[in-house]
N, C-alpha and C positions, 0 to 999 in steps of 0.2 A: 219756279225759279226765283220768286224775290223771296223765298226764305234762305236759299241761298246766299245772296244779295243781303238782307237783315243778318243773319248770322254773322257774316263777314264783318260789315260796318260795327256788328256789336264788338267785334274781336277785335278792330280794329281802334276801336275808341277806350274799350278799356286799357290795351296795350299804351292808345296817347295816353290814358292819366297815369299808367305807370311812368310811362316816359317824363312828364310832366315833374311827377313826385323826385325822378332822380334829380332832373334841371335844376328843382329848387335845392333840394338838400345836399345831392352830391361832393360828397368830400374836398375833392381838388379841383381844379379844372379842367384836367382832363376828362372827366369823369362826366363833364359838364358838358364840356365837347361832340365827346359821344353821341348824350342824349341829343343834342339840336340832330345831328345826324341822324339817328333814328327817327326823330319826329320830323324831318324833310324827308325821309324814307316813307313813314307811318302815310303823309300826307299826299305825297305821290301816289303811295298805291292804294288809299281814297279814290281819287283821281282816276285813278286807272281802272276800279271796278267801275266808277257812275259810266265811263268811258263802254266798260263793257257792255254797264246795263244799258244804257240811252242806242248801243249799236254806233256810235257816231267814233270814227275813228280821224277828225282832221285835226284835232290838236294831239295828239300825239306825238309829235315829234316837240311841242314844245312842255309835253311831262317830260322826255328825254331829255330837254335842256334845265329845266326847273333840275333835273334829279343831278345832273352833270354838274351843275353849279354847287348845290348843296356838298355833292361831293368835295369838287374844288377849293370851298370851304374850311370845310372841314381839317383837308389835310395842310392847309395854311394854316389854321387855328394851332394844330398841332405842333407845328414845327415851331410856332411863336412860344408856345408853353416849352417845348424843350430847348429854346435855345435859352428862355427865360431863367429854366433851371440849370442849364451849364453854367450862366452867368452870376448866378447863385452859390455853385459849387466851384465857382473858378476865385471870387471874391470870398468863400469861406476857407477857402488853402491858406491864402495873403495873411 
């Protein structure tokens, strides 16, 4: 079973330096956005395997809120960038 457990983590970690690579490069913001998402994603379900492996399930409910928050995040991030860009293309009509 921890090769199970090692496969995963490696999947997992090459996935963060993908992730990573977008954060820095990433075209716009959004793009940028994303990635945090995915890597508050990526890190939860870290989390959530050691979770499995150790057998210990009491913090659980506070991966659920880590993951909840990140969420919450996120979709502020979002709507900052697009209101950004209406304001953008509302000042580019004028």
């Amino acid at each position: 079973m921890t090769t199970v457990y090692t496969i995963t983590y490696v999947l997992l970690a090459v996935a963060g330096m993908l992730t990573v690579g977008r954060l820095l490069v990433g075209p716009s913001d959004l793009d940028r956005i994303v990635a945090l998402d995915v890597l508050v994603i990526l890190i939860t379900a870290g989390v959530t395997v050691e979770i499995g492996m150790r057998r210990e399930g009491w913090n659980i409910a506070l991966v659920a809120v880590v993951a909840l928050l990140g969420f919450l995040g996120s979709v502020t991030a979002a709507r900052l960038v697009e209101r950004k860009g209406s304001e953008q293309r509302r000042e580019a009509g004028h």
